[in-house]
MISE-244977 format. One record per residue (C-alpha): residue in three letters; x, y, z. Coordinates in steps of 0.25 Angstrom, whole numbers, padded with zeros to 4 digits, always signed. Layout:
MISE-244977
AlaXYZ
...
This chain:
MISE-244977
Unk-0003-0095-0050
Unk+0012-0094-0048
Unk+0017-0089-0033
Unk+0023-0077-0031
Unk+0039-0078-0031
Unk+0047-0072-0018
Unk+0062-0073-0017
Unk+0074-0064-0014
Unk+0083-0057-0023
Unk+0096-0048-0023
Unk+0095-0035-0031
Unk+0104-0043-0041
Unk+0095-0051-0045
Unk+0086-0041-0049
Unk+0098-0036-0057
Unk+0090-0035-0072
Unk+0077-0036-0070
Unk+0067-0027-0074
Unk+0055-0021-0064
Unk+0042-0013-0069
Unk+0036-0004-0061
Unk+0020-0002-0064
Unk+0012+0010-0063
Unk+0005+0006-0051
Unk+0019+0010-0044
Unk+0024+0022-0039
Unk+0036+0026-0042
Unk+0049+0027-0034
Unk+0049+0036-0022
Unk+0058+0030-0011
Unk+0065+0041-0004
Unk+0078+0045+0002
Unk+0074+0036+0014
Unk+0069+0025+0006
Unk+0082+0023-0001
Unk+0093+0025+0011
Unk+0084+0015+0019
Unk+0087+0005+0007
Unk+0102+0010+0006
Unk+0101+0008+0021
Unk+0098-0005+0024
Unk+0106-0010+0012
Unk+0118-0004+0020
Unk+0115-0008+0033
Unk+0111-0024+0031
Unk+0125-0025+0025
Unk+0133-0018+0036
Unk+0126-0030+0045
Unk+0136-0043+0045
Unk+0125-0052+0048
Unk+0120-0049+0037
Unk+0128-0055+0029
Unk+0121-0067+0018
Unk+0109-0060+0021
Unk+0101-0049+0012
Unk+0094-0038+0013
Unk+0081-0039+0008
Unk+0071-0029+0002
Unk+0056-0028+0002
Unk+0050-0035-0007
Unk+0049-0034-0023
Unk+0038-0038-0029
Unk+0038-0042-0044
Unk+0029-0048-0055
Unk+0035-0053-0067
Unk+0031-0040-0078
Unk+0033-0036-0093
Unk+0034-0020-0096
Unk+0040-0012-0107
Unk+0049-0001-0105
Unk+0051+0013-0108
Unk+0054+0009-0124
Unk+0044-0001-0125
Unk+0053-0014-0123
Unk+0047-0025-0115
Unk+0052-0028-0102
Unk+0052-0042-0093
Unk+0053-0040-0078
Unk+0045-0039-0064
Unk+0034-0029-0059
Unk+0039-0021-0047
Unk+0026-0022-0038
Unk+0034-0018-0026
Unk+0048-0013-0023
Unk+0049-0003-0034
Unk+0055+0006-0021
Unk+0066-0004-0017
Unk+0070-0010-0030
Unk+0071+0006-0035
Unk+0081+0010-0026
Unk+0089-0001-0027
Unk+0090+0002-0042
Unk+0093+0016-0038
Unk+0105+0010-0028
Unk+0110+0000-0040
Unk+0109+0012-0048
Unk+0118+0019-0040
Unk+0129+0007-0039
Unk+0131+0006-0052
Unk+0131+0020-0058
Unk+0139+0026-0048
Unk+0146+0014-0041
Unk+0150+0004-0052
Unk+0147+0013-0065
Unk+0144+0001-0072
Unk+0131-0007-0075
Unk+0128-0021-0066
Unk+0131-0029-0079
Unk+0145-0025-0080
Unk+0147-0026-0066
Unk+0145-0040-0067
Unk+0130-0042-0063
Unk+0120-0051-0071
Unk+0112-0039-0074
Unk+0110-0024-0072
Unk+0099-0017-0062
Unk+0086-0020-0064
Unk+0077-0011-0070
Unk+0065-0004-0065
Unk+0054-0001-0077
Unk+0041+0009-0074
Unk+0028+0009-0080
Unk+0025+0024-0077
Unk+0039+0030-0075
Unk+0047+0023-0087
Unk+0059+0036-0085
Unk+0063+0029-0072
Unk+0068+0016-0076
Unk+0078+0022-0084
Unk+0080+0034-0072
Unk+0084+0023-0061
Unk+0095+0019-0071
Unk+0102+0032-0070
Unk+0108+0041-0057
Unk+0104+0052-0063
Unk+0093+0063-0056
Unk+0077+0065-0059
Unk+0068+0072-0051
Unk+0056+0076-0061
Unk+0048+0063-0058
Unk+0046+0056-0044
Unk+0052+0043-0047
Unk+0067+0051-0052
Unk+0065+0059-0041
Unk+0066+0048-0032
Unk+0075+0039-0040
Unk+0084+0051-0040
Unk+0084+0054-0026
Unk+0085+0039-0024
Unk+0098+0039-0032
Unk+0105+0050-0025
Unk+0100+0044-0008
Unk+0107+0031-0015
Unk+0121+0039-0020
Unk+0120+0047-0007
Unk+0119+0034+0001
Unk+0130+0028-0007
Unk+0140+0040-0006
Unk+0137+0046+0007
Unk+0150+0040+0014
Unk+0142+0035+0027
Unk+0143+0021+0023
Unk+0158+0018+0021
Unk+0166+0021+0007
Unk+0154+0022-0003
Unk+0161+0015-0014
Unk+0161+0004-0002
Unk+0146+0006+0000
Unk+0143+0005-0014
Unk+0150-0009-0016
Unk+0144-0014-0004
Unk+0130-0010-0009
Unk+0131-0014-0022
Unk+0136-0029-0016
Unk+0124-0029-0008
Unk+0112-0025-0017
Unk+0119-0034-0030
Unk+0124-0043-0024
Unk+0132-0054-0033
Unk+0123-0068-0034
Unk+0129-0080-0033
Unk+0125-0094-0032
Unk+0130-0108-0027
Unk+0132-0120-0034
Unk+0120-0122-0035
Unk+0117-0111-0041
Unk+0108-0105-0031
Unk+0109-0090-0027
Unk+0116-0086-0014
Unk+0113-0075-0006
Unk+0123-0063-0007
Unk+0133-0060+0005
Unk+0123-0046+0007
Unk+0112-0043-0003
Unk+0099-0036-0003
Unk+0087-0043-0010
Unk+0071-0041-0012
Unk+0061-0049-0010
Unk+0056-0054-0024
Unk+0043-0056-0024
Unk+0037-0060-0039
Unk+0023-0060-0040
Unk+0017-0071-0049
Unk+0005-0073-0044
Unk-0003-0065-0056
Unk-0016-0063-0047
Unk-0009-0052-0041
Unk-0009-0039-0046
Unk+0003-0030-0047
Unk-0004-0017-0043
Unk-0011-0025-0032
Unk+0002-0030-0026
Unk+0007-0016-0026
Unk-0003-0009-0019
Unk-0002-0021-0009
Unk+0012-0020-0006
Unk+0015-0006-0005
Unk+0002+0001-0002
Unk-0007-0007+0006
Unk-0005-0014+0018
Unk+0000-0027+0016
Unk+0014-0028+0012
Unk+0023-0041+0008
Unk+0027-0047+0023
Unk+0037-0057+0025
Unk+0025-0068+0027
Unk+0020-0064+0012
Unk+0033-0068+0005
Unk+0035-0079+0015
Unk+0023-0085+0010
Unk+0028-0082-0006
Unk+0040-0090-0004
Unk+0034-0100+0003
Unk+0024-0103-0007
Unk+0032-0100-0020
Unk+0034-0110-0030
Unk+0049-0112-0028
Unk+0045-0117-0012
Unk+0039-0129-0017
Unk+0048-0133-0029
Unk+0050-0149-0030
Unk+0038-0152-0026
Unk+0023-0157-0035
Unk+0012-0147-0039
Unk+0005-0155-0028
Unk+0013-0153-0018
Unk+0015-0139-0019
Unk+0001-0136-0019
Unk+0001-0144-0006
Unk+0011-0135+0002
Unk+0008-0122-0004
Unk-0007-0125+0002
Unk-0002-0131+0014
Unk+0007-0117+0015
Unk-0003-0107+0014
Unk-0013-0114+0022
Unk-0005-0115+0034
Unk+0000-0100+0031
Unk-0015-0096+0032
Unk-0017-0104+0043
Unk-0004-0097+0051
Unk-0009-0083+0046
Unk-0022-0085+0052
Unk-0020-0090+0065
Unk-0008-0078+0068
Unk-0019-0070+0063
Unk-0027-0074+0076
Unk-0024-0062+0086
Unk-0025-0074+0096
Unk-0014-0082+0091
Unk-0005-0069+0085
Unk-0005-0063+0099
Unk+0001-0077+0106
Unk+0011-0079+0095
Unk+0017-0064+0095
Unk+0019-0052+0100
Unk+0015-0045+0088
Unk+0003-0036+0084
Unk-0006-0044+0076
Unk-0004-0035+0065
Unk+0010-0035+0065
Unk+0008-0045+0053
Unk+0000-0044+0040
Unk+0004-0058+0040
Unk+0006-0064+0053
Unk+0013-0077+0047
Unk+0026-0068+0046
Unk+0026-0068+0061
Unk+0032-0083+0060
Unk+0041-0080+0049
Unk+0046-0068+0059
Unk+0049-0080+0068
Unk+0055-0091+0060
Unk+0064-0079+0054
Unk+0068-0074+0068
Unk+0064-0062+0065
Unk+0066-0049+0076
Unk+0056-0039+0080
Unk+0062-0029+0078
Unk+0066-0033+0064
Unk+0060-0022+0054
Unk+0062-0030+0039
Unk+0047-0034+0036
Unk+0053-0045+0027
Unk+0062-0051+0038
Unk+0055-0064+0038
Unk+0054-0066+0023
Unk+0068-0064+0022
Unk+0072-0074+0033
Unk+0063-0083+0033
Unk+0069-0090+0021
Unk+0082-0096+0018
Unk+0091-0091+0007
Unk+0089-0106-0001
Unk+0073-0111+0002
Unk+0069-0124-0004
Unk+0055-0130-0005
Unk+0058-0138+0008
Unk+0064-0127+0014
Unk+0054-0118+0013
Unk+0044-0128+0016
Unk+0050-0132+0029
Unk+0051-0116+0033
Unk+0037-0115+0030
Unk+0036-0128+0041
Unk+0043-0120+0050
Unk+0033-0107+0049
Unk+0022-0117+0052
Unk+0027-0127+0062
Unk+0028-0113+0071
Unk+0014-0110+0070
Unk+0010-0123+0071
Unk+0019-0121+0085
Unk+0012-0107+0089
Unk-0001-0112+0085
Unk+0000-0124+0097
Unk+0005-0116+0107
Unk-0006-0106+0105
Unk-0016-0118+0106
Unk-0008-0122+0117
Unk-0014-0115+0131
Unk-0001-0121+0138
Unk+0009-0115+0127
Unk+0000-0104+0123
Unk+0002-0096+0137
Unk+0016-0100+0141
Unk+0021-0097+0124
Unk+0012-0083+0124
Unk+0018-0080+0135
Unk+0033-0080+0130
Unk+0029-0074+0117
Unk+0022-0063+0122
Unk+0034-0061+0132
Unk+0043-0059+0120
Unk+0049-0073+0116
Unk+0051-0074+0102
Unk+0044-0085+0096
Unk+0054-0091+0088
Unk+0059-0095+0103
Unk+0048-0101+0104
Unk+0047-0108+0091
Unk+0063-0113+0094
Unk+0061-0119+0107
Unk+0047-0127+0102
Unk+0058-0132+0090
Unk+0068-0136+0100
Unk+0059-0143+0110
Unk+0049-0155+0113
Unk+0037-0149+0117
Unk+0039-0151+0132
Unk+0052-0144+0133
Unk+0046-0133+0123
Unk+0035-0131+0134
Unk+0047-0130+0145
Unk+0055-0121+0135
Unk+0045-0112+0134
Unk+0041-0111+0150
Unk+0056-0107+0152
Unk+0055-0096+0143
Unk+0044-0091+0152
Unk+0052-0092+0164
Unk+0063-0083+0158
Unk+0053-0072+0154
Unk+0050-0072+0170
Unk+0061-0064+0177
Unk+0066-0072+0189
Unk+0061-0061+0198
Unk+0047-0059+0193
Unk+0042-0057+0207
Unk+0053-0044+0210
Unk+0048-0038+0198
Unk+0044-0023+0200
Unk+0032-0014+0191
Unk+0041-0001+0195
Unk+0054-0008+0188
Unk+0050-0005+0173
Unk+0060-0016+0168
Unk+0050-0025+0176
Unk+0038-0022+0168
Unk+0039-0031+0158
Unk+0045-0045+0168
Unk+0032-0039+0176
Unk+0022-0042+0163
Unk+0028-0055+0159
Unk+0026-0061+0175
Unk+0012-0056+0173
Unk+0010-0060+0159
Unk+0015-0076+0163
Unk+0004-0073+0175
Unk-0007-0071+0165
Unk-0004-0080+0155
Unk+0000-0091+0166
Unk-0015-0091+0171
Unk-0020-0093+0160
Unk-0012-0105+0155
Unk-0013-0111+0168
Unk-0027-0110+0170
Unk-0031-0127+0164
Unk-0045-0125+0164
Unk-0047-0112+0155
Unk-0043-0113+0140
Unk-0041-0097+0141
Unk-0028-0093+0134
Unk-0020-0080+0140
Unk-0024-0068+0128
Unk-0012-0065+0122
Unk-0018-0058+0111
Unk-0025-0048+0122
Unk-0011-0048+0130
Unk-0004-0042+0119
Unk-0013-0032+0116
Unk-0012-0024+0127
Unk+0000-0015+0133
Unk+0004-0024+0144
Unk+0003-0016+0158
Unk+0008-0020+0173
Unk-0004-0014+0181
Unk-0002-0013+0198
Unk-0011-0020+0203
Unk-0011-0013+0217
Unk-0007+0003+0214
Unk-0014+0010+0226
Unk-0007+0024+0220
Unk-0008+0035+0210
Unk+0006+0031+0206
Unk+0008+0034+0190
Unk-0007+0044+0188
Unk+0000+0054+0181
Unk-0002+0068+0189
Unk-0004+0074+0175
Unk-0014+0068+0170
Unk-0027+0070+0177
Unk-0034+0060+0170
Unk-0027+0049+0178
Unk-0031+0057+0192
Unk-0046+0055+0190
Unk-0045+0043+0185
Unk-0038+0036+0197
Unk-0048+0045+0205
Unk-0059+0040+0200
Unk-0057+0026+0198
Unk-0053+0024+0213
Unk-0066+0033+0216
Unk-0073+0023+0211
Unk-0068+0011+0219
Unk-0068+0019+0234
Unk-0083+0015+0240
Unk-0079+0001+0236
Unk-0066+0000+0241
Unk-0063+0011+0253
Unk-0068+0006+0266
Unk-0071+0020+0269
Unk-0083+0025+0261
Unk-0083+0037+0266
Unk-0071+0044+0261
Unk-0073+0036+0247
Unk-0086+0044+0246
Unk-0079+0056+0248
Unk-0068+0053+0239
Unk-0077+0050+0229
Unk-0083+0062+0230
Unk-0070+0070+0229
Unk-0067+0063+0216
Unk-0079+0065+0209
Unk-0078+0081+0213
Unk-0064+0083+0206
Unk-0063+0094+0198
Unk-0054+0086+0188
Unk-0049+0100+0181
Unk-0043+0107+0195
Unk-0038+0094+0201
Unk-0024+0092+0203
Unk-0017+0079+0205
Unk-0013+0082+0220
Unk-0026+0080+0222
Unk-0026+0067+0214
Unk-0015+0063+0222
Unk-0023+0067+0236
Unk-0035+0061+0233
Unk-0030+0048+0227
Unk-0022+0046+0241
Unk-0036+0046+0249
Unk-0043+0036+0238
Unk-0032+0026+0240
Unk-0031+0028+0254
Unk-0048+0023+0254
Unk-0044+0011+0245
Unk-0040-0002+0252
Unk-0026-0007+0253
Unk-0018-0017+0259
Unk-0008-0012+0271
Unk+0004-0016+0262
Unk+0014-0008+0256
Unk+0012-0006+0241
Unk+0026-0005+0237
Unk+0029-0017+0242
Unk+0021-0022+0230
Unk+0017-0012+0220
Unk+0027-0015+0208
Unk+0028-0029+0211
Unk+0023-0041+0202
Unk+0012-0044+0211
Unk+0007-0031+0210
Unk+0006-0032+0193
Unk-0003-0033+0185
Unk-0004-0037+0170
Unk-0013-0028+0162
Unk-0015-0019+0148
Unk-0007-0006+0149
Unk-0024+0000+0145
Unk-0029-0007+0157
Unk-0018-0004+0165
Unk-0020+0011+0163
Unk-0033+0011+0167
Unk-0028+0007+0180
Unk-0015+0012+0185
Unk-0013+0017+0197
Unk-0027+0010+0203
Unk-0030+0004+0215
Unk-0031-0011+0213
Unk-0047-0009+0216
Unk-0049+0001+0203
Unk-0039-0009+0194
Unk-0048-0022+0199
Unk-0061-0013+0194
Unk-0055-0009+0182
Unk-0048-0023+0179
Unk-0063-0030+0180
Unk-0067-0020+0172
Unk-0058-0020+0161
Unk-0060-0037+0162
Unk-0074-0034+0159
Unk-0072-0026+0146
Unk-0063-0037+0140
Unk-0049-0031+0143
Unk-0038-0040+0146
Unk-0034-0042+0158
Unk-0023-0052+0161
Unk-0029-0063+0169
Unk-0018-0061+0183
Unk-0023-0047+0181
Unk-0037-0050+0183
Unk-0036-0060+0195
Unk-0029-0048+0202
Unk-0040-0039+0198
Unk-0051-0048+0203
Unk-0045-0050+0216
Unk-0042-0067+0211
Unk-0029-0067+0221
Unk-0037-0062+0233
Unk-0042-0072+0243
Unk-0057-0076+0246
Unk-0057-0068+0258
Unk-0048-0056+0252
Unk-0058-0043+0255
Unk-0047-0033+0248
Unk-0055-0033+0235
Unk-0050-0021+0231
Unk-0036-0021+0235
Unk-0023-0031+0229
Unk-0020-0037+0243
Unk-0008-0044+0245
Unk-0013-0057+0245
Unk-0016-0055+0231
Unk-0003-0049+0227
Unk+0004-0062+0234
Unk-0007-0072+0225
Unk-0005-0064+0214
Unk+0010-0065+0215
Unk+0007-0083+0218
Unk+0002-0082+0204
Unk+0013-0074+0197
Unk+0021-0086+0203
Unk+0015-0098+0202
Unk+0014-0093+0184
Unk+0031-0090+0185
Unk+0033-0102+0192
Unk+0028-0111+0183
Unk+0039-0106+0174
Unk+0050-0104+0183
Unk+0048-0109+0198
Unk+0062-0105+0200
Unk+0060-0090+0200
Unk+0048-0092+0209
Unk+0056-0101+0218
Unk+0067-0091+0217
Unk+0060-0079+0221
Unk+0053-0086+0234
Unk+0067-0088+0240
């Protein structure tokens, strides 16, 4: 069986050949937006000076190898266009353009190798010779859109936006013909600005052409970067000069280490420690260390981008070999720290903190292992800010410092802890909308006075916890009562508001001044924005039921989180069960500490002075 072919061309070197369009195929139907998008991006990727010795690349075209006869009975030798009839189309219809209305004059004579390619269908033999011309037809879907695709393409090129057309043209022209040269040793050079497609040539004759269609452009899987990654690497050309043996050898030894990637970032385990990404994100998940070896961006929008970074302009047999080393020496990497509890928590941590892993990777390649390990616990220091402890919930900008001192909490007593082989659960973490909860917030702060709904819940939440908690039982029975003979239709919130003050006033407190504390970091907690809803605005006695109750059903609670909940920082003899004393703000705050200073003593140090 031979191996399907994948390469790069410019449209020039299309220049001659012929396409067949079967009857499985629609025809042409890209519209006015289809064609200025093309037209577009052309424009704008050469108006980029960076860009220069770079190309603009298309989707892919995929091509078998066919034999047709035309409209006279002739016998025709060229490819089958399985997909990128669209793209290939328009650009005749661009090329078209040029050369009837800006050279007047045939490729040929203008000193190409060949004219434009031709495009030949098995159900609409008229519009082969129709793409030819500039002339109008709108008595048959495919002229109609050929037609209107013609005149969005002159309209483009005339329209003055752009500078002097006649300029435009030129410069278009330069970019989608480019002129091929080659060195001495005769080997092709990449054009100064040029746009080329992905040729992929289909050998393999297992594969049906309709099936690959219906693949590519209807369902749900289409050609990903990690799918012509894996074309090129196991092609024929990337194992030339070496024995039938031999090749058999590391074309297994590819694959099997391919599967065995695939499968372990298919773990939703090992995915969610490695990346910041949706599991899903993917079809292949492989192409997420190609996104890294390419430097690719987050932002970046071309599916392709990988594929059309990853490889130099000149691979050889060695070369290629030695990138496919490089893709598997960094799972081999990720696959130890992941084994690794030390690494696992302190690397987790920065990647789920936003450190791209190719730093990572970099500073792995740079440094022994000891020094690695002390790289990496400096990068943790620097995402603490100096003054973790002044941080404040009601400065919004501190939100997000707040979560990483918390999140390095969590994870640190976990990592810490020698006698369990519990890892922190990435994979639950990033899976929920991460929330800073109060921990003490003996207030109606925040209930929205419009939604009723949020009235009788506080109102009966903190019912519920007044004969256990308010020393006099008395007045708890009677406001008990009162709740539970609401008319929920007539009452308004001033009520609310009146009623709440005298539950709070039955629940226990410590004889300190709130605000002194509220929006600090000791008074945080680390929790899902679900379970944080369920629990804004309580008192700290009605968040440590529902907390315990939450843990019960299998939510995730973050382990500091749940020591606060189950009273772990109080002392033997503290009898404040149901209130967050200060004792346990000031243990609580000990811990916070002890996990930053292990990092970066010198804050600590600092901010004791």
């Amino acid at each position: 069986m031979q191996e399907n072919q994948i390469k790069t061309l410019s449209i020039t070197e299309l220049l001659g050949d012929n396409f067949y369009i079967p009857e499985y195929q629609r025809g042409y139907r890209w519209t006015k937006t289809n064609v200025l998008q093309l037209l577009n991006d052309i424009w704008e990727y050469r108006q980029e000076p960076n860009n220069r010795n770079t190309f603009y690349c298309l989707q892919p075209v995929v091509v078998r190898k066919a034999e047709w006869q035309d409209i006279e009975g002739k016998t025709i030798q060229g490819y089958e266009l399985i997909d990128g009839q669209q793209r290939l189309t328009t650009l005749h219809r661009i090329i078209t353009y040029l050369t009837l209305e800006y050279l007047q004059n045939n490729l040929k004579s203008e000193g190409y190798q060949n004219d434009l390619y031709s495009i030949y269908y098995k159900t609409r033999l008229e519009s082969k010779a129709f793409l030819e011309t500039n002339t109008s037809n709108n008595t048959k879907p495919d002229l109609y859109y050929m037609s209107e695709a013609y005149n969005c393409i002159k309209e483009w090129f005339e329209d003055g936006k752009k500078g002097i057309p006649r300029q435009v043209k030129d410069e278009i022209l330069k970019i989608i013909l480019p002129s091929i040269l080659t060195n001495d040793k005769v080997e092709k050079q990449l054009p100064e600005w040029s746009v080329q497609v992905i040729w992929y040539e289909i050998k393999d004759t297992t594969q049906k052409s309709e099936e690959l269609f219906t693949r590519l452009n209807r369902g749900k899987i289409p050609l990903t970067s990690a799918e012509l990654i894996k074309a090129k690497f196991v092609n024929a050309d990337s194992f030339k000069g070496m024995s039938e043996d031999d090749k058999i050898k590391r074309r297994t030894q590819l694959v099997q280490i391919w599967d065995e990637i695939e499968n372990q970032l298919n773990n939703p385990k090992f995915w969610a420690f490695v990346s910041n990404e949706k599991l899903d994100r993917y079809s292949n998940k492989i192409e997420y260390l190609f996104d890294i070896i390419s430097n690719k961006i987050s932002s970046e929008k071309d599916p392709l981008y990988s594929f059309i970074h990853f490889f130099d302009e000149k691979e050889t047999a060695d070369s290629l070999w030695r990138k496919w080393i490089e893709v598997e020496e960094i799972y081999r990497s990720l696959a130890y720290w992941y084994s690794n509890k030390n690494l696992y928590h302190k690397i987790g941590y920065l990647i789920t903190t936003g450190t791209p892993i190719a730093n990572l990777i970099k500073i792995k390649k740079n440094y022994t292992k000891q020094n690695f390990e002390k790289e990496i616990d400096e990068l943790i220091a620097n995402n603490i800010d100096d003054d973790w402890e002044d941080l404040r919930y009601d400065k919004r900008s501190d939100h997000d410092k707040i979560i990483r001192v918390l999140l390095l909490t969590n994870i640190e007593l976990i990592r810490g802890n020698k006698n369990s082989n519990e890892f922190f659960p990435f994979e639950m973490y990033k899976n929920i909308t991460k929330s800073l909860e109060h921990i003490h917030s003996q207030n109606i702060e925040g209930i929205n006075e419009n939604k009723r709904e949020e009235w009788f819940s506080w109102l009966r939440s903190h019912s519920n916890i007044l004969l256990n908690v308010a020393i006099d039982k008395e007045k708890a029975k009677k406001i008990i009562a009162e709740v539970n003979s609401i008319d929920q239709k007539t009452y308004r919130y001033e009520d609310f508001k009146t009623l709440s003050e005298r539950i709070l006033k039955l629940i226990p407190s410590e004889n300190t001044n709130e605000n002194e504390y509220l929006h600090k970091i000791q008074n945080m907690a680390l929790l899902g924005l679900t379970e944080n809803i369920s629990l804004s605005n309580s008192v700290f006695e009605v968040k440590r039921r529902k907390i315990i109750e939450l843990d019960r059903t299998g939510a995730f609670i973050p382990l500091a989180t749940k020591r606060i909940f189950l009273k772990y920082y109080a002392s033997d003899n503290g009898q404040h069960y149901s209130v967050w004393t200060k004792e346990e703000r000031d243990t609580y705050s000990n811990e916070i500490r002890k996990c930053v200073e292990l990092y970066n003593p010198e804050i600590v140090e600092e901010n004791e002075k």
